[in-house]
C-alpha positions in Angstrom: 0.0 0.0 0.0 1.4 3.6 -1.1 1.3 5.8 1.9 0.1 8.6 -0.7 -2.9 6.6 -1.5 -3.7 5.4 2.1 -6.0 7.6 3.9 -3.8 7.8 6.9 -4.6 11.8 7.9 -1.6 12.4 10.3 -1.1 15.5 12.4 1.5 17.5 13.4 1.3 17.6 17.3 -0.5 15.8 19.4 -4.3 17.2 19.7 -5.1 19.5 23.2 -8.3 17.6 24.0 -6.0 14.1 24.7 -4.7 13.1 27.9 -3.4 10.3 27.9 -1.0 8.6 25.4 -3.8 6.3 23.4 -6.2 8.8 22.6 -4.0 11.3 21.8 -1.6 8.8 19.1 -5.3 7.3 17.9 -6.2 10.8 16.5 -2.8 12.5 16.0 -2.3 9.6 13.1 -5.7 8.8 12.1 -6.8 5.8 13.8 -9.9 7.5 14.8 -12.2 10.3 14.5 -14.7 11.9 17.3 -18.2 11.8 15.9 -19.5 12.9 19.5 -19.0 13.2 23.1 -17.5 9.6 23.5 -18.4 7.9 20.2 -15.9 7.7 17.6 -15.8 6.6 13.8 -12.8 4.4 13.4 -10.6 4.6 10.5 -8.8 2.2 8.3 -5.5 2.3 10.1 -7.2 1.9 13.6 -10.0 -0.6 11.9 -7.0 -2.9 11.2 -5.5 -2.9 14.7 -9.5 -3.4 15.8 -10.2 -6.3 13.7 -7.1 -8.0 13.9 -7.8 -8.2 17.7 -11.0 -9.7 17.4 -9.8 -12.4 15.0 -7.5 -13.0 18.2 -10.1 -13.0 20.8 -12.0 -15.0 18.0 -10.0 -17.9 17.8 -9.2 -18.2 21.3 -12.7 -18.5 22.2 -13.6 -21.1 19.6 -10.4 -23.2 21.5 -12.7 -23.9 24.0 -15.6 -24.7 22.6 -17.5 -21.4 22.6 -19.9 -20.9 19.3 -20.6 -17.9 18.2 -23.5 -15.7 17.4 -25.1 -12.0 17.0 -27.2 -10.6 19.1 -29.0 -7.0 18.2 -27.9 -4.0 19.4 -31.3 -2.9 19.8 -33.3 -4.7 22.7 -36.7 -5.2 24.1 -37.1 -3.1 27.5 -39.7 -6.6 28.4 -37.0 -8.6 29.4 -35.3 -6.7 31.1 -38.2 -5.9 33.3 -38.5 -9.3 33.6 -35.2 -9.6 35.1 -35.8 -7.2 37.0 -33.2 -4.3 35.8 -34.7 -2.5 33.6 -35.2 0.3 36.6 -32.0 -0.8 38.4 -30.0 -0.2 35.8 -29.4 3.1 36.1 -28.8 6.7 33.5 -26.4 4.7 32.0 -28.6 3.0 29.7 -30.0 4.4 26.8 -33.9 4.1 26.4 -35.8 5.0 23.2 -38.7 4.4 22.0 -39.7 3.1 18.4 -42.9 3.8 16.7 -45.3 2.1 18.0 -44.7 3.9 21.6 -42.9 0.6 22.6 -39.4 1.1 25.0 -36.7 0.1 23.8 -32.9 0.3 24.6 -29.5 0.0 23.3 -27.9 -2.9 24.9 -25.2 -2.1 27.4 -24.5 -6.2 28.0 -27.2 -8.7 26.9 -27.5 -11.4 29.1 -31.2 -11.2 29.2 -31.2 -11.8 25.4 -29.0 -14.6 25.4 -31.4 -15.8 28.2 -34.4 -15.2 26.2 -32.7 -16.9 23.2 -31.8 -19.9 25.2 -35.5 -20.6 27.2 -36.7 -20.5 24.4 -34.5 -23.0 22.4 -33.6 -25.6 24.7 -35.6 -27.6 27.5 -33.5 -30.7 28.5 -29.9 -31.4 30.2 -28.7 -32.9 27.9 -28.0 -30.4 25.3 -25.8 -28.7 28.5 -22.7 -27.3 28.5 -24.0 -24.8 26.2 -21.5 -21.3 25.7 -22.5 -19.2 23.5 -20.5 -15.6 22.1 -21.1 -12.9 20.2 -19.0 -9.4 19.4 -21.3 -6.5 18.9 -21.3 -3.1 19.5 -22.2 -1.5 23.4 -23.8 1.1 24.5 -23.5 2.8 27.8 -24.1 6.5 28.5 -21.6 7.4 30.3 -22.0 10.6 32.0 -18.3 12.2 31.5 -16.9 10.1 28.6 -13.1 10.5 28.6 -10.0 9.5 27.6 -11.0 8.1 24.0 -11.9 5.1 23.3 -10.9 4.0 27.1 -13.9 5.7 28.7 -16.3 5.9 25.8 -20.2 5.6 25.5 -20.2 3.3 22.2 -17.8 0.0 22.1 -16.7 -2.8 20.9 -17.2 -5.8 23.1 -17.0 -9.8 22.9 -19.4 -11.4 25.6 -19.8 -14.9 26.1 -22.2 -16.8 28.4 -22.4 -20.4 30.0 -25.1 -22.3 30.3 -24.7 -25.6 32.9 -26.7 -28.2 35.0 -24.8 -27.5 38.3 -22.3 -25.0 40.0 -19.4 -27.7 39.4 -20.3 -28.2 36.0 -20.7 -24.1 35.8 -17.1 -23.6 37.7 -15.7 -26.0 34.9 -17.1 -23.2 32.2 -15.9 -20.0 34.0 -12.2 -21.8 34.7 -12.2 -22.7 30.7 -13.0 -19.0 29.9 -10.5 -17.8 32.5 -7.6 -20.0 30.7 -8.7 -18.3 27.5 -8.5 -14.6 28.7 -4.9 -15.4 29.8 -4.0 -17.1 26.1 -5.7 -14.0 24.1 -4.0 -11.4 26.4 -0.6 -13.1 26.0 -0.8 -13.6 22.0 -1.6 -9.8 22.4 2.1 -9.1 24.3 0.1 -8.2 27.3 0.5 -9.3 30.6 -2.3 -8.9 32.3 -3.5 -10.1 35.8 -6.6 -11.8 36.9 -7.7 -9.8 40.3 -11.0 -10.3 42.4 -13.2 -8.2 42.0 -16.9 -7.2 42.9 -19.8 -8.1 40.5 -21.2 -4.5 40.4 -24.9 -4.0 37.9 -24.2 -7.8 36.5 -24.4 -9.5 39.7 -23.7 -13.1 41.3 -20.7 -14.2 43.8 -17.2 -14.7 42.1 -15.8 -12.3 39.6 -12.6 -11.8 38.1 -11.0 -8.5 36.6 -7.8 -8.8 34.2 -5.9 -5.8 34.9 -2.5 -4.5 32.3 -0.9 -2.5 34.2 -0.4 1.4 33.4 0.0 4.7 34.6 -2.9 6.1 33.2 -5.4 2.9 34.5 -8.7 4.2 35.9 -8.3 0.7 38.2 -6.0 1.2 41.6 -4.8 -2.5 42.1 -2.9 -4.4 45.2 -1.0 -7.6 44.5 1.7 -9.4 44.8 4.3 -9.3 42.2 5.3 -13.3 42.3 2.0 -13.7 40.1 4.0 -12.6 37.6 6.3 -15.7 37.6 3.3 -18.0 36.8 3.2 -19.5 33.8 -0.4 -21.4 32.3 1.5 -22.4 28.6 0.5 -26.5 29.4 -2.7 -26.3 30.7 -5.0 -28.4 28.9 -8.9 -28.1 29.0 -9.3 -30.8 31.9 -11.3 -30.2 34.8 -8.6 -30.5 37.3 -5.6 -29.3 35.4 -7.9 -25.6 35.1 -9.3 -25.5 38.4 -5.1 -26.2 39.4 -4.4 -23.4 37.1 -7.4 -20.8 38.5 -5.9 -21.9 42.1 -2.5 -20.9 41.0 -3.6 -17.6 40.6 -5.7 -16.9 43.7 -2.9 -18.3 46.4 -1.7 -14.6 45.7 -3.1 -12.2 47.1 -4.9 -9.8 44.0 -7.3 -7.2 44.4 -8.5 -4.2 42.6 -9.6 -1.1 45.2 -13.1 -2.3 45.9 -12.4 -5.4 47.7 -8.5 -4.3 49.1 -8.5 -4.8 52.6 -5.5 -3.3 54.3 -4.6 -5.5 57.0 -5.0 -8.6 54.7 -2.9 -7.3 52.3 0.5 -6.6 54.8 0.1 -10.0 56.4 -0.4 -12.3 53.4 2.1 -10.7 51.2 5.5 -9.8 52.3 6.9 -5.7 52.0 9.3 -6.8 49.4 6.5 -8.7 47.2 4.0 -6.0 47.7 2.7 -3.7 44.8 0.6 -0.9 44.4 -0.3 0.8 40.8 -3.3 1.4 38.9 -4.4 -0.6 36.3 -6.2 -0.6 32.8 -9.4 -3.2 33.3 -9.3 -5.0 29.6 -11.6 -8.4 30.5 -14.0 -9.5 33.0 -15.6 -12.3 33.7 -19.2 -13.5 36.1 -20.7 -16.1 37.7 -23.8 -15.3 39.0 -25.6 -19.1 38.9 -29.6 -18.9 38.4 -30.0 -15.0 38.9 -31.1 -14.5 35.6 -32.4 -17.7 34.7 -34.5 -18.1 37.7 -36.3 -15.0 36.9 -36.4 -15.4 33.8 -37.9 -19.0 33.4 -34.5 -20.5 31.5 -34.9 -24.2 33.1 -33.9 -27.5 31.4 -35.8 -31.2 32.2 -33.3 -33.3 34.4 -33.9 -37.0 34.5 -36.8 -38.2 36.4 -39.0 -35.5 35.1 -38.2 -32.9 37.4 -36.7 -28.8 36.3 -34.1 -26.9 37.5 -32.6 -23.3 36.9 -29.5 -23.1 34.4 -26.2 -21.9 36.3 -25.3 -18.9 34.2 -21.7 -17.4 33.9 -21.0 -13.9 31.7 -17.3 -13.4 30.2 -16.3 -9.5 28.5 -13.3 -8.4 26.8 -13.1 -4.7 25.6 -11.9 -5.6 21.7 -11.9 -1.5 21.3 -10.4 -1.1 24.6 -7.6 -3.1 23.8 -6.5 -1.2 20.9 -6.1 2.1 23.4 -4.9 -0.5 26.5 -1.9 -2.2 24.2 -0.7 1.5 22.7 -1.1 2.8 26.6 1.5 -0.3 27.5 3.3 -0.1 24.3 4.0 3.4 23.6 7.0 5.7 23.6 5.7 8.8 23.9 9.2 10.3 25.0 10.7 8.9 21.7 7.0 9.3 19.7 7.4 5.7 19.0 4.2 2.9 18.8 5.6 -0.5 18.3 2.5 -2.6 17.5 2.8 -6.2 18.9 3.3 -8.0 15.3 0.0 -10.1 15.8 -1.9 -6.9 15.4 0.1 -4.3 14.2 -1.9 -2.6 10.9 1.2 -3.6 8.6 3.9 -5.9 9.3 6.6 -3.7 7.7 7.1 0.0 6.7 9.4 0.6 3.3 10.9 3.8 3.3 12.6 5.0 -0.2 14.5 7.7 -0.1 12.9 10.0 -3.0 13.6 13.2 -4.8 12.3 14.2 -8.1 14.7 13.7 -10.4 15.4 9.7 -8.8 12.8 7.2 -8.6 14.9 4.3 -8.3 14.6 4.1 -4.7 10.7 4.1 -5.0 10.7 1.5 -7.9 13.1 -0.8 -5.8 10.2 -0.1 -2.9 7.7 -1.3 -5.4 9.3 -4.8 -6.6 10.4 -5.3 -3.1 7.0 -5.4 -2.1 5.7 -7.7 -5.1 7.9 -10.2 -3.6 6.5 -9.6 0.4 3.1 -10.0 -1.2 3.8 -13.3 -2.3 4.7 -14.2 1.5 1.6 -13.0 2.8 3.4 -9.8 4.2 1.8 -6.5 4.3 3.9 -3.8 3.6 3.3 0.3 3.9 5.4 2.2 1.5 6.6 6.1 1.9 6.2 7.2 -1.6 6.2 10.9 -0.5 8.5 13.4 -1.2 9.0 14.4 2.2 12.9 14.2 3.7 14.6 11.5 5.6 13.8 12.1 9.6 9.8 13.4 8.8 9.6 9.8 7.1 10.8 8.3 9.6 8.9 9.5 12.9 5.9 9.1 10.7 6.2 5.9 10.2 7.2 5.6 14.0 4.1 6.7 14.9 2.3 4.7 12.7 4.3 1.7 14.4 4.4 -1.4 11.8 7.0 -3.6 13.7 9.9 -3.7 11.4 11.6 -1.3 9.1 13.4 -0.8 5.0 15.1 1.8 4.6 16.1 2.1 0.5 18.7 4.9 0.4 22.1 5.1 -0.4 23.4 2.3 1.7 21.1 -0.1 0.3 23.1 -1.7 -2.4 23.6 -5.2 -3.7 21.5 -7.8 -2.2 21.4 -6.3 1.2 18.7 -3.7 2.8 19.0 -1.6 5.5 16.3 -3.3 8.1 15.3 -2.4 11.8 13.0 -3.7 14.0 11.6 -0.5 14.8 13.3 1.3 17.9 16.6 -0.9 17.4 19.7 -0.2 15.6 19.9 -1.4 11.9 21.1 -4.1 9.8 22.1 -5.2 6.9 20.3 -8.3 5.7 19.0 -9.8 2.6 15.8 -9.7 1.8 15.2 -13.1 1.9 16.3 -13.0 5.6 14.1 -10.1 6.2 11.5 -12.3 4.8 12.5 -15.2 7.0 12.1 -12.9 10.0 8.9 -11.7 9.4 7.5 -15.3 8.7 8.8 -16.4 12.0 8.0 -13.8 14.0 4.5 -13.9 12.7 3.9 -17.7 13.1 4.7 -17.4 16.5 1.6 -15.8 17.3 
């Protein structure tokens, strides 16, 4: 792709409306533009990093057996008065009415409609385990939307929800879906931490946040730092080796501010072990057992012809959220440099010619480089602007593909100047650029 041809509106300084480092790189290079107060339309270069996150959080949830649907955005007010929080809910839902004088709302979660959709599909025990996912867009109306896409009132959001005979059987589905968050966050170079934390509007008794840590987190958090020696790359989809796993991770102590409690925290974890920080919230995951489908009516037929209640479990992760939470972690904003994780970075390598108007060579060698990273399945920006050498280059900083050609004087002969981008340069072929790439993609 010509960077001339892209629509890739950069700007010169960072915007005065952004804080913090995300929104303010999302619009200074065009990943993003404000349509209103908290609600964005996203652009091609942002719509990349987006999707490409999804396809992770995607595939991860298909590992463990999730299917997946799509819900409306649009929802009946009826059962949510059945549930009983339609009032509860609070200003931060959105009711409307359509034509016929009928309330409606735009979803801020759905499991009543996943409820609804289940009651009415399946009666017997036998069709249990049943989880179910879908990624939509959310609506909540927040009342001082901030920050970007962080604190927004319009999102992008995968929720999933279990369905089970019992509370074992429903512990089995909340441990698999706690494995998953920890797979997706790591194949997104994030580390991020699974902390207790209260149930809040959704409800139920056992809750988990997953907190990345950052300066500019919303989330104060208290834990000990030896959670961040564990290690889940073996754990299978057994009931004992997850519940193991889920164990590993709550014999340290691990709390976000709502449920930190002072004198537990200084005599369970040492002084040395102990941290304090804040934290960006980026998945979180419910059980709540028969609170929904007890009011609701969701039961299944259980052998001897009696009903019982489906055990109900609810599982988010903020797929828009991430984009500004992996630039908040990832970002230089001392050097103005965004190095994407390669699994979702919008290209996988930036090809900067050096160009005047009387030379094209350096653009045409640009060009027939690329022909031959398209036939690898690598996705390439090229600088075909006349612009000079350093304005190239902390553009295409910004823009943050993981690697770097620079065509210019030095490249002659078989080899290319290549960087991954913040590192020092070398001179490889491009063969062995290609070989890099490959590998480095194939490991996620």
């Amino acid at each position: 792709m010509l960077l001339s041809k892209s629509f890739i509106p950069i700007l010169k300084n960072n915007p005065s409306e952004a804080k913090i480092k995300s929104h303010q790189l999302m619009l200074r290079v065009g990943m993003m533009k404000q349509a209103s107060a908290g609600i964005y339309s996203w652009l091609p270069l942002g719509f990349k990093v987006m999707k490409k996150i999804e396809e992770i959080v995607r595939q991860e949830q298909n590992k463990i057996g999730a299917q997946e649907i799509l819900m409306p955005t649009i929802q009946s007010s009826e059962i949510w008065k059945e549930s009983g929080r339609y009032e509860d809910y609070g200003e931060e839902m959105l009711r409307i009415k359509d034509r016929q004088n009928r309330d409606m709302l735009y979803g801020p979660t759905n499991e009543e409609q996943v409820t609804e959709i289940f009651r009415s599909s399946l009666k017997s025990y036998k069709s249990l385990p049943q989880l179910l996912y879908h990624i939509q867009w959310k609506f909540r109306d927040e009342i001082r939307p901030r920050f970007g896409i962080m604190r927004g009132r319009e999102f992008y959001m995968k929720d999933a929800y279990s369905f089970d005979i019992s509370d074992e059987e429903a512990f089995y589905s909340y441990n698999k879906f706690f494995l998953s968050y920890l797979r997706t966050f790591k194949r997104l170079s994030l580390t991020a931490i699974p902390m207790a934390a209260d149930t809040g509007p959704i409800g139920g008794n056992l809750s988990h946040e997953f907190i990345i840590l950052a300066e500019t987190g919303e989330s104060k958090i208290f834990t000990d730092k030896r959670i961040f020696d564990l290690n889940t790359n073996e754990t299978e989809l057994e009931k004992n080796s997850l519940e193991q796993m889920r164990k590993k991770y709550e014999q340290y102590y691990s709390v976000t501010d709502e449920k930190f409690n002072k004198d537990e925290f200084e005599k369970v974890v040492s002084e040395e072990n102990r941290l304090i920080t804040k934290g960006i919230e980026v998945g979180h995951i419910f059980y709540f057992g028969d609170k929904y489908s007890k009011a609701m009516g969701a039961s299944v037929d259980l052998p001897g012809g009696k009903k019982d209640f489906v055990k109900m479990g609810s599982y988010g992760i903020g797929v828009s959220r991430l984009v500004g939470a992996i630039i908040e972690a990832k970002y230089d904003d001392k050097n103005e440099i965004m190095k994407w994780p390669s699994s979702v970075a919008p290209y996988d390598i930036a090809l900067v010619p050096m160009i005047n108007k009387n030379d094209t060579s350096a653009l045409d060698k640009a060009i027939n480089i690329n022909k031959e990273l398209i036939k690898n399945n690598i996705d390439s920006l090229i600088d075909d602007t006349e612009e000079n050498f350093s304005s190239k280059i902390k553009k295409m900083n910004l823009i943050g593909a993981p690697y770097q050609i620079i065509i210019g004087k030095k490249s002659e002969g078989d080899l290319l100047e290549f960087k991954e981008i913040g590192k020092d340069t070398q001179n490889l072929s491009l063969t062995k650029i290609i070989e890099t790439i490959k590998k480095q993609k194939n490991s996620n």
